[in-house]
C-alpha positions in Angstrom: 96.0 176.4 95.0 96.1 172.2 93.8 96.6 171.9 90.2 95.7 168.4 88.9 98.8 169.0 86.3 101.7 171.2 87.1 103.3 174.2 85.4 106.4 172.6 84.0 104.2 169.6 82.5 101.5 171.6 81.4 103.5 174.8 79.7 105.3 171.7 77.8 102.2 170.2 76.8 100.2 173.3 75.1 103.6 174.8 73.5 104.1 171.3 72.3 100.4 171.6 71.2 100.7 174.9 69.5 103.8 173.7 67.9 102.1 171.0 66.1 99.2 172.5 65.1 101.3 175.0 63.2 103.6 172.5 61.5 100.2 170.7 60.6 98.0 173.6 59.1 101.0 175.5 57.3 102.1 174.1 54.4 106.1 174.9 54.6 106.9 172.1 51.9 110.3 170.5 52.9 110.8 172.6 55.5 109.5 173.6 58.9 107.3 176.2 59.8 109.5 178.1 61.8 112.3 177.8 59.7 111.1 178.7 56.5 108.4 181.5 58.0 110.7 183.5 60.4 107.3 185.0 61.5 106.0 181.7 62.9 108.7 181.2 65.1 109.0 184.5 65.9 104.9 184.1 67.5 106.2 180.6 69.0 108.8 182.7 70.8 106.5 185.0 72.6 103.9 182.5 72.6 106.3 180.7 75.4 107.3 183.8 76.7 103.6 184.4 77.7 102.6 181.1 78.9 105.4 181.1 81.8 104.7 184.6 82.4 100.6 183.6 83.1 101.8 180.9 84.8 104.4 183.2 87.1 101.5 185.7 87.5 98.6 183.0 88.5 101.9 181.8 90.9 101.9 185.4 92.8 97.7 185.3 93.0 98.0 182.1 95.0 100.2 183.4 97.1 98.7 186.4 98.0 95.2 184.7 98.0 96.2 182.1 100.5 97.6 184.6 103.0 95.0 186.5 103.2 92.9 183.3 104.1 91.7 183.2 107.3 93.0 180.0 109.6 89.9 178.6 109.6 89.8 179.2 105.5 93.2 177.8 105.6 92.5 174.5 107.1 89.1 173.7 104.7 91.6 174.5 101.6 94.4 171.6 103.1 91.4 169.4 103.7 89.9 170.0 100.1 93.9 169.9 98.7 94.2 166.2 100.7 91.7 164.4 98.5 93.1 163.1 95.5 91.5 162.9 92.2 89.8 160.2 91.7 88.6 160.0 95.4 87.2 163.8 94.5 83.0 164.1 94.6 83.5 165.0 91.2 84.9 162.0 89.8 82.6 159.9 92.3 79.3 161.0 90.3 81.1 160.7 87.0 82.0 156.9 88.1 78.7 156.5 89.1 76.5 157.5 86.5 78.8 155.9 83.9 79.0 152.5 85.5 75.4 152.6 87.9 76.9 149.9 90.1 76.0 149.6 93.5 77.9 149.9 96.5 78.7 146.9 98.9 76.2 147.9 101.2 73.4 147.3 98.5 74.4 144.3 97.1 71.3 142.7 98.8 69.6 144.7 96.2 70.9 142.9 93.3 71.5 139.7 94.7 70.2 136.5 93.1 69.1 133.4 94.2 71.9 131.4 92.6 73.9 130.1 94.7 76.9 127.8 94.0 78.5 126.5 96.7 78.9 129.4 98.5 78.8 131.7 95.5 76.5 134.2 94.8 75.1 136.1 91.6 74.7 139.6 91.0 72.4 141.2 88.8 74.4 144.4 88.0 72.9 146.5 84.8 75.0 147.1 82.2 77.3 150.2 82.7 75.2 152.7 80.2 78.3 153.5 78.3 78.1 150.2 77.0 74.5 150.1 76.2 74.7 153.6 74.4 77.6 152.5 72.4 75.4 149.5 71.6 73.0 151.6 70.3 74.8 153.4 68.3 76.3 150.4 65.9 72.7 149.5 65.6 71.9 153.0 64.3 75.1 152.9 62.0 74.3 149.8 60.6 70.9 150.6 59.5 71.8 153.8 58.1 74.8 151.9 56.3 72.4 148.9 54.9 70.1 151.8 53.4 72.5 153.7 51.8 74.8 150.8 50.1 72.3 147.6 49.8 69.2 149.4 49.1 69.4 152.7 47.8 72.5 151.4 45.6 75.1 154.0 47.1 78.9 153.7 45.8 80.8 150.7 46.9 84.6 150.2 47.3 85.7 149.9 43.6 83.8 152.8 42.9 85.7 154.5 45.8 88.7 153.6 45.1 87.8 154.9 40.9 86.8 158.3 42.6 90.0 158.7 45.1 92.4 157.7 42.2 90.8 160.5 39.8 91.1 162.9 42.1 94.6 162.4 43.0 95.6 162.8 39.1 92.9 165.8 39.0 95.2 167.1 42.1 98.6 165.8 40.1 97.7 168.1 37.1 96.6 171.0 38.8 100.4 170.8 40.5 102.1 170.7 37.4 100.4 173.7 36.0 101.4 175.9 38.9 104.9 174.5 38.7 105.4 173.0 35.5 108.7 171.0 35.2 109.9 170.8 32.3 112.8 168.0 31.2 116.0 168.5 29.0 116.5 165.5 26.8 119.8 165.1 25.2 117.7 165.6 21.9 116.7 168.1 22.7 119.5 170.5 24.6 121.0 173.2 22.8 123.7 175.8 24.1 121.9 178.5 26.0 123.8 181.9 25.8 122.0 184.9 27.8 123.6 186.3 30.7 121.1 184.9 33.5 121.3 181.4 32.4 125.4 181.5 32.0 125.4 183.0 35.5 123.4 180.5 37.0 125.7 178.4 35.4 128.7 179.8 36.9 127.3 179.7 40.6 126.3 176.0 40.0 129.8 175.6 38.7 131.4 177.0 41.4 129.5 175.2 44.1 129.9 171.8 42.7 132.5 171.8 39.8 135.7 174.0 41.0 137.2 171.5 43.6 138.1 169.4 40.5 138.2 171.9 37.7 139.2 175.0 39.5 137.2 178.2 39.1 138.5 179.1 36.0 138.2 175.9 34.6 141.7 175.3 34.6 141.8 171.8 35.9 142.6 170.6 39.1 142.5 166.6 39.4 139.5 166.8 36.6 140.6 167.8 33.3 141.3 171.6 31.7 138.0 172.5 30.0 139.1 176.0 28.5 141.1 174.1 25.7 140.0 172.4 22.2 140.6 168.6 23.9 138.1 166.4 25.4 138.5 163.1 27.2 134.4 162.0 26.5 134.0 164.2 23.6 133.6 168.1 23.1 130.0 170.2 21.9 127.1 170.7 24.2 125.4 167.3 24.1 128.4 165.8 25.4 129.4 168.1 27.7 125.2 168.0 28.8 125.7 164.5 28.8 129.0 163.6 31.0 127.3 166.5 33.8 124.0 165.0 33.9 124.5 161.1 34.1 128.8 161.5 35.1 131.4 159.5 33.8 131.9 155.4 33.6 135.2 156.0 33.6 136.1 157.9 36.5 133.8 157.3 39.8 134.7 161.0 41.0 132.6 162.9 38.1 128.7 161.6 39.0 125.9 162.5 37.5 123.8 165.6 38.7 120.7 165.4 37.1 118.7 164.1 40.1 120.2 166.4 42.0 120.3 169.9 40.4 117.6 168.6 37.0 118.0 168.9 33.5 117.6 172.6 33.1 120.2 173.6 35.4 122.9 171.0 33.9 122.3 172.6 30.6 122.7 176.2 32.2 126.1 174.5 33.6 126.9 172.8 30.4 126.5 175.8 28.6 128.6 178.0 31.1 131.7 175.2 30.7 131.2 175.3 26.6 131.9 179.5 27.0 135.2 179.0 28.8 136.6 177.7 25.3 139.3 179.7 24.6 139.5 181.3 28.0 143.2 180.2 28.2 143.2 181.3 32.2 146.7 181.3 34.0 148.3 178.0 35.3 146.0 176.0 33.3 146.8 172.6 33.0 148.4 170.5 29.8 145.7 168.8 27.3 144.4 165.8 27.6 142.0 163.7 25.0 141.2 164.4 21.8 140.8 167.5 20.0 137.1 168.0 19.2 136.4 169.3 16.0 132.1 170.3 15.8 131.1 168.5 13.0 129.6 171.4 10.0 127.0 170.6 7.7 128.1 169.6 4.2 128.5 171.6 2.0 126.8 170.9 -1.2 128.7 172.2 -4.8 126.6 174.3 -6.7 126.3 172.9 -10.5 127.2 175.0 -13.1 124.4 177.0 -14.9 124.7 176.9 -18.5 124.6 179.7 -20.4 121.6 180.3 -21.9 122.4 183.1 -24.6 124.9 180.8 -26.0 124.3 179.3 -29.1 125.9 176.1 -30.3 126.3 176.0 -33.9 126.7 172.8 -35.7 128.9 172.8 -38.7 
């Protein structure tokens, strides 16, 4: 039977349809749908599956429905199929009572009595589309001078006040389901449990071991198991060169954008407990040697003796 769009445009068109209605109504963050929810491509999967599968089956019916036509049958469907769209009755009375313009036969209906040199008028009415559209902004703007100029409604500042409050209302309500919370280098101090150092490790393995090896050995970057340091030793400094990288070497960046403050200090923390490590193959010192710096110590002053007695001569 005619189909005004064919099967391999119009399986395309609803799967594409499908597809983005998903994507738009599932909230997958960075990610697509389909990717991050194996179920949702696992539906989009079958979903295709069935549409060419209705469209082989409606296919078959055709067939079988147009041979069991009769000739006569058969030669009213080629004459129906022969018309094209727009010439279809269908699309005839649409055009009609859209545009109500008169055929060229009845133009002596509409005809005026201008006539310039040669040149005739017609009084065509407008095409009702037009006129109900027409109607319609009349409507709108009545309702909209009520509301704003007369009853005093909100106008754009006000707006604008309500849309930017509910953003930060939105804003806030974000950060207490995910709160983020920043490391300062005030503030960072040496974390030691075995989740955070193993974090650490995997983070350090990932991103840090093609220049300081595995063990922390050194590569091309520098040993970190020993007591020297090239930017300074201690966690702070160590939290430090990770998170914003080195001015002296282009190679070491800083990862602070990229990983965040709390998982440099989980790596810092993991490079501070390789001190001492002493791994095999490591390589030769090179810096300083880093000393932490104790708090003073303050000399207690002596007490006197209270039971003694001084006795003058």
């Amino acid at each position: 039977m005619k189909k005004l769009i064919p099967s391999y445009v119009r399986v395309p068109l609803i799967f594409a349809f499908v597809f983005g209605a998903l994507e738009y109504f599932i909230d997958s963050g960075d990610r697509p749908a389909f990717i991050k929810f194996p179920m949702v491509g696992l539906f989009l999967v079958v979903f295709l599956f069935l549409l060419v599968a209705i469209e082989i089956v409606i296919s078959a019916i055709d067939k079988v429905t147009y041979h069991m036509l009769t000739d006569a049958q058969r030669q009213q469907l080629k004459e129906a199929q022969s018309v094209s769209f727009t010439e279809s009755k269908w699309i005839q009375g649409l055009m009609k009572s859209m545009t109500r313009s008169k055929a060229i036969e009845q133009e002596a209906d509409v005809m005026l009595e201008h006539d310039y040199d040669g040149i005739k008028e017609l009084d065509n009415v407008l095409p009702p589309w037009w006129v109900y559209l027409f109607y319609i902004t009349i409507i709108f703007s009545i309702v909209y001078l009520v509301r704003f100029h007369v009853m005093g409604d909100y106008n754009q500042a006000q707006e604008f006040d309500q849309e930017v409050a509910a953003a930060k209302l939105e804003i806030e309500k974000n950060q207490l389901i995910a709160p983020k919370e920043e490391i300062t280098l005030d503030k960072v101090t040496m974390l030691t449990d075995a989740e955070s150092l193993a974090k650490g490790k995997e983070i350090f393995a990932n991103a840090c071991a093609a220049c300081h090896k595995a063990d922390g050995g050194g590569v091309v970057g520098p040993n970190l198991t020993d007591e020297y340091w090239i930017n300074g030793g201690g966690i702070k400094n160590v939290f430090k060169l990770i998170a914003e990288g080195s001015k002296n070497n282009p190679t070491m960046v800083g990862w602070a954008k990229t990983l965040g403050t709390k998982e440099v200090q989980k790596v810092a923390s993991y490079v501070m407990s390789l001190q001492g490590t002493k791994p095999a193959g490591a390589k030769a010192p090179e810096g300083e040697k880093w000393v932490e710096e104790a708090a003073p110590k303050t000399e207690a002053a002596p007490v006197a003796d209270s039971t003694s007695v001084v006795q003058k001569q």
